[in-house]
N, C-alpha and C positions, 0 to 999 in steps of 0.2 A: 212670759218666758224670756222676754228680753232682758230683763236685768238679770238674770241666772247666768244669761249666756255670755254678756260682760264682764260679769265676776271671775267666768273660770275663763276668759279666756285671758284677763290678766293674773290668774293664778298661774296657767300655763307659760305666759311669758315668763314670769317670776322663773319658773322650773326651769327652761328652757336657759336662761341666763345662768343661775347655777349650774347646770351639768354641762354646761359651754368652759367654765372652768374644771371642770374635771372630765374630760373628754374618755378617760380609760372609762371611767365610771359610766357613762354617758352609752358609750357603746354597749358594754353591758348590759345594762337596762332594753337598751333599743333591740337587743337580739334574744332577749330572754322571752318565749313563748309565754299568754296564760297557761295556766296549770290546772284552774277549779275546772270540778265537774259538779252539773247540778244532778240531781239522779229525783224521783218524781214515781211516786205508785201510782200505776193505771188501774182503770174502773171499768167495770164492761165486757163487753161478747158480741161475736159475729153474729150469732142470732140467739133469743129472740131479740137482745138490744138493739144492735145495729148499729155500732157505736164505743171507741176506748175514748178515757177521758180522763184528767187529772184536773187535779185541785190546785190551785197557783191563790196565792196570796196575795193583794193589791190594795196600795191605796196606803194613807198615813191619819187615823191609825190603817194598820191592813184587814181586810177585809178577805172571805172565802169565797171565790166562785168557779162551777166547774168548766173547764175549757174542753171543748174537742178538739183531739188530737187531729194537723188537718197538715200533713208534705207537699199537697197538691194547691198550696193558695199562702202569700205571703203575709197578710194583714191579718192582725190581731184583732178580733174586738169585742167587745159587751154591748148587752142591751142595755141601754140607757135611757136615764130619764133626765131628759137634757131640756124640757120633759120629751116623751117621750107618743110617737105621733100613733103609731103601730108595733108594738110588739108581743111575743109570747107570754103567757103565766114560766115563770123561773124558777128553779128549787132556790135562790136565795133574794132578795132584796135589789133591786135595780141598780145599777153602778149611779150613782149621782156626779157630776163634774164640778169639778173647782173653776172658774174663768180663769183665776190667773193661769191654769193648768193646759191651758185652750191654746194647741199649736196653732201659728201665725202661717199665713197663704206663702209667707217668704221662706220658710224652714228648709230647709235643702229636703228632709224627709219626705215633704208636701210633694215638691216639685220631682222626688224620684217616684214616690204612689203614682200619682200621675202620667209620668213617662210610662212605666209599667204596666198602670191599665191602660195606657193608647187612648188616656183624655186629656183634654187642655185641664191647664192650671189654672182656670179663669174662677177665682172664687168671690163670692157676692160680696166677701167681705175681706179685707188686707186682715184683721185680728185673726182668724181662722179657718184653719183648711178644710174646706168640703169633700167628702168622697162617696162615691157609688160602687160596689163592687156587685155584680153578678157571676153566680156558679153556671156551673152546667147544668147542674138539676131542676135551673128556672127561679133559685132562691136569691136573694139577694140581700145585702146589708148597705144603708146608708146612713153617715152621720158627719162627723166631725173628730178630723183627729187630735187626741190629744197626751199628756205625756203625764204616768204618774211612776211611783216607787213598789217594785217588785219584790216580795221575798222569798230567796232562792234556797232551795235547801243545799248547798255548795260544800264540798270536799273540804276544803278548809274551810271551816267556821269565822267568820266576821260578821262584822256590822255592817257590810256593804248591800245598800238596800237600791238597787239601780234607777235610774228613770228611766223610763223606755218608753215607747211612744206605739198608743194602740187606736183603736176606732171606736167611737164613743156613738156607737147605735142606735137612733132613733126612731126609725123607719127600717122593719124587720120584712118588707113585703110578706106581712101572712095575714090580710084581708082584718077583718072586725082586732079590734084593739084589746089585746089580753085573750080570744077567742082560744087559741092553740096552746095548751100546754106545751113544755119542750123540758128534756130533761138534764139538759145543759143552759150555763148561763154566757154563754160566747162560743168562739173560735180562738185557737192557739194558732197562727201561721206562723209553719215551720219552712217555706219556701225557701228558694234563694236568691230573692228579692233581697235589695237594702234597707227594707223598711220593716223584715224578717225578723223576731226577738232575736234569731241565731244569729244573724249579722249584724242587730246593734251591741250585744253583748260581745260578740268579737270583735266591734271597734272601738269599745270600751275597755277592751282589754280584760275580760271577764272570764270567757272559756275560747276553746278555739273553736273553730266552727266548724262542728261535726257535731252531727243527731244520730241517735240510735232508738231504736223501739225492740221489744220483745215481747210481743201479741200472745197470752196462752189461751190455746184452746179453751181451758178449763174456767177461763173470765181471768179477767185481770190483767199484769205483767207489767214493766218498769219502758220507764222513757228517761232518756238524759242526755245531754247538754255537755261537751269535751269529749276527748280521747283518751282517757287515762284506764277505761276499761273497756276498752275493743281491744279484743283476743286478739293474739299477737301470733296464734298461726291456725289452720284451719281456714281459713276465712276464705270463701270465695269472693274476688276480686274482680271487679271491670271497670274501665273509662268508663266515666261521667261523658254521656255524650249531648248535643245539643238537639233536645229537639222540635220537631219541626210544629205540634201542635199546640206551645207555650212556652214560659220559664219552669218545666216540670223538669222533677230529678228523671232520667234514660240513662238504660245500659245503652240505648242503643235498637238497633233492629237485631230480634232474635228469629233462629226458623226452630217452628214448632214441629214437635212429633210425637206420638202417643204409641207408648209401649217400646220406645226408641226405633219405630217404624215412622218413616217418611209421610206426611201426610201432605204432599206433594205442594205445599204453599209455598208464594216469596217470600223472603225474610220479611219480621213484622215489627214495627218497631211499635217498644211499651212505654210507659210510663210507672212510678212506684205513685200512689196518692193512696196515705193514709185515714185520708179522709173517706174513702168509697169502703162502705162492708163488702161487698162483691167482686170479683175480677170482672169486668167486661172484654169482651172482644167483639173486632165488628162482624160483618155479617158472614165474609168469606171462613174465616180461620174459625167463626162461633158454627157455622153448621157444619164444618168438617170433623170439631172436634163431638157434635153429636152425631151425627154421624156415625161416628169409630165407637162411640159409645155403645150406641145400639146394637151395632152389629157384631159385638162382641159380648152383650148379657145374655145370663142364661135365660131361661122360658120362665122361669120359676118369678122370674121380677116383672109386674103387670106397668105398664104407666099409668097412671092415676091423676088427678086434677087435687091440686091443695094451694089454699089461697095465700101460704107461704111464697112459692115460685113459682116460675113459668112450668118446669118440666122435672117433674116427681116422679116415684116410682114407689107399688108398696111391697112387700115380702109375703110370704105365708103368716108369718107373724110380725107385731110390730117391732119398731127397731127399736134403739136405746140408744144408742151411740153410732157415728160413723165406724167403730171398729167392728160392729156387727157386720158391716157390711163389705169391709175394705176389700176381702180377695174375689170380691166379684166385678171390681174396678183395676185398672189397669194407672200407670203412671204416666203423666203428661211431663216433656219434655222440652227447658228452651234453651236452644243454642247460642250462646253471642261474640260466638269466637269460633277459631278451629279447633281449637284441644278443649278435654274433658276439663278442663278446669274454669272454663267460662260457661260454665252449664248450671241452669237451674233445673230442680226435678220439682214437679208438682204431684205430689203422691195425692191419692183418694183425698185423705184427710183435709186436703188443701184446694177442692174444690169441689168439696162436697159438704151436705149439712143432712143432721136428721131435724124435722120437725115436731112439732107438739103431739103430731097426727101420727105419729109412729113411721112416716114415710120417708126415703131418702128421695134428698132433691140436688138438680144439680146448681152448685153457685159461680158458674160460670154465664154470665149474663149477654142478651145480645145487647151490644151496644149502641146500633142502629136503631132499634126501637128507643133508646133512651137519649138519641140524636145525639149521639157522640160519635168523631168522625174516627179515633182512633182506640188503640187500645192497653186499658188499664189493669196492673195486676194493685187489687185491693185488700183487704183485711184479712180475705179467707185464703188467699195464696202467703200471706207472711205469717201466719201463725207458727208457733213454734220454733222461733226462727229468729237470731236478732239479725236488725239490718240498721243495717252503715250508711250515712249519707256522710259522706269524708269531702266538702267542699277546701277543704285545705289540699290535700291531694286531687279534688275531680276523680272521686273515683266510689262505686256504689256498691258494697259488698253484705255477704248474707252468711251467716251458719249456723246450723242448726243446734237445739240446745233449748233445755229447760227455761220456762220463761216466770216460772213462780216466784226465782229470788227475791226480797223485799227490796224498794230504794232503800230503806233503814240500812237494812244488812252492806247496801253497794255501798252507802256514805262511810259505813263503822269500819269497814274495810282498808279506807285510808291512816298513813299513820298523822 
């Protein structure tokens, strides 16, 4: 990597001395926003998957592997065979690394991973940076970062094939070597970390730094990269706020209510993580909202055990869809403002599922059982729905709407 980084960084001077004579010109440039938007078909469902995920292109020549789609966690990375110590069976071929390709312990990227995860940058080696990242769910990825050429499917059409710097995974923590199938070949981190694809492609001047997703119920729906098609009204709106349980995208602390009655909580503050199929909540706000559940079903719904969820219910007949069931469900409600216009509504659809077993279940999850201290709206709360992570404004907006469009169609769209 170090002679790359000599090269351009005398290519830059070079730049930098021409538009020094031309200073109108110079400004121009310097004020001029990116413009591309990358657009990306998703793969997947809340359940039985459990799981959206897109196909990203990597590598020279490029290569196909599937990423999970993941807001809740900054680092990109593949399972690799570096060789490789512990890892999954993968629907494609293991990422193999280049050396020359092998980020160095000194990279600025290294030492913000590090800052980020709250480790020291002490790596065994000055040629390359070491990382461990642990989830919540107890999963963990460790390897070596390192930097290859992405192919973006981009608004405007070029040749611009980026470098960008991901995790080259060796150590998958999932015990016996190859034992666990997995039906993805990596993670996408879409955080707002600087070592985030979205924050190196905005410091390369690629898109601006804004994600959107559009989860359909029905499997599937589109992910991308710019602003060039977040609707431009409708859209509910809030500060990006900071919160207190990571670098995770927050509106903020919401107060929840069901059926737009008061269910007497302190405001509760969420996080968005595209990464969770479930919404969790902890312990307080997740029994109050069962709670209201119950005491509001008719006689006609038995609770039942199904090794889907925690807490099922079955009909006289079996179900088919959550629309068989919606008007016997009521609408959950979060506030993160004082006016209706900072309100999310979480209708039936959006936290609920039908099973295999013809039962409805709720997917509203306790979170203290899954030792999480706070709480998360996941996959089954955004459905339907795009949502906005607008890091250029700080600010995180949602509206509802078909989520079937193709990227194909979002790219053709441009002139």
């Amino acid at each position: 990597m170090a002679a790359p980084r000599v090269a351009a960084a005398v290519l830059l001077l070079a730049v930098l001395l021409t538009l020094a004579a031309t200073p109108s010109r110079a400004a121009t440039l310097a004020q001029s926003p990116p413009t591309s938007t990358a657009a990306f078909q998703l793969t997947g469902n809340v359940y039985p998957t459990g799981r959206y995920y897109i196909t990203m292109n990597i590598g020279d020549p490029a290569k196909p592997y599937f990423m999970d789609v993941d807001t809740g966690s900054d680092l990109t990375w593949l399972q690799c065979d570096a060789p490789c110590q512990s890892c999954n069976k993968v629907p494609h071929p293991l990422y193999r690394p280049v050396p020359k390709k092998i980020v160095p312990c000194a990279d600025s990227l290294c030492t913000a991973l590090h800052r980020e995860l709250g480790t020291s940058n002490k790596c065994p080696s000055p040629k390359q940076c070491d990382y461990q990242v642990k989830y919540t769910d107890s999963g963990s990825s460790q390897g070596v970062l390192i930097s290859d050429n992405f192919s973006l499917p981009l608004s405007k059409p070029s040749n611009i094939r980026p470098s960008l710097t991901f995790g080259c995974g060796y150590n998958q923590n999932v015990g016996k070597n190859g034992a666990v199938p997995a039906p993805t070949d990596g993670l996408l981190g879409l955080g707002k970390g600087s070592v985030s694809l979205l924050s190196q492609l905005k410091q390369q001047g690629i898109t601006k730094n804004v994600l959107g997703h559009c989860l359909s119920s029905n499997g599937g729906g589109f992910l991308f990269f710019g602003d060039d098609i977040v609707p431009k009204s409708r859209v509910t709106w809030v500060p990006m706020a900071r919160s207190t349980s990571g670098n995770y995208y927050s509106p903020g602390s919401g107060t929840l209510s069901f059926d737009r009655r008061s269910l007497g909580l302190k405001p509760m503050e969420v996080v968005f993580d595209s990464g969770s199929t479930y919404t969790y909540f902890t312990t307080q706000p997740y029994q109050a909202v069962v709670s209201a559940l119950k005491g509001d079903l008719s006689k006609s719904l038995k609770q039942v055990p199904d090794p889907a969820m925690p807490l099922c219910w079955k009909g006289q007949k079996a179900f088919k869809s959550v629309f068989d069931i919606k008007k016997e469900f009521k609408s959950l409600f979060l506030n993160f403002g004082t006016g209706k216009n900072s309100v999310m509504e979480i209708p039936p659809e959006n936290y609920l599922i039908v099973t295999n077993n013809g039962n409805v279940c709720l997917g509203i999850l306790d979170g203290t059982v899954a030792k999480l201290s706070f709480n998360i709206i996941g996959d089954i709360t955004m459905l339907d729905q795009m949502v906005i992570y607008d890091n250029e404004k700080a600010q995180l907006g949602w509206v509802r709407g078909p989520c079937s469009r193709s990227a194909k169609s979002i790219l053709s769209s441009f002139p």
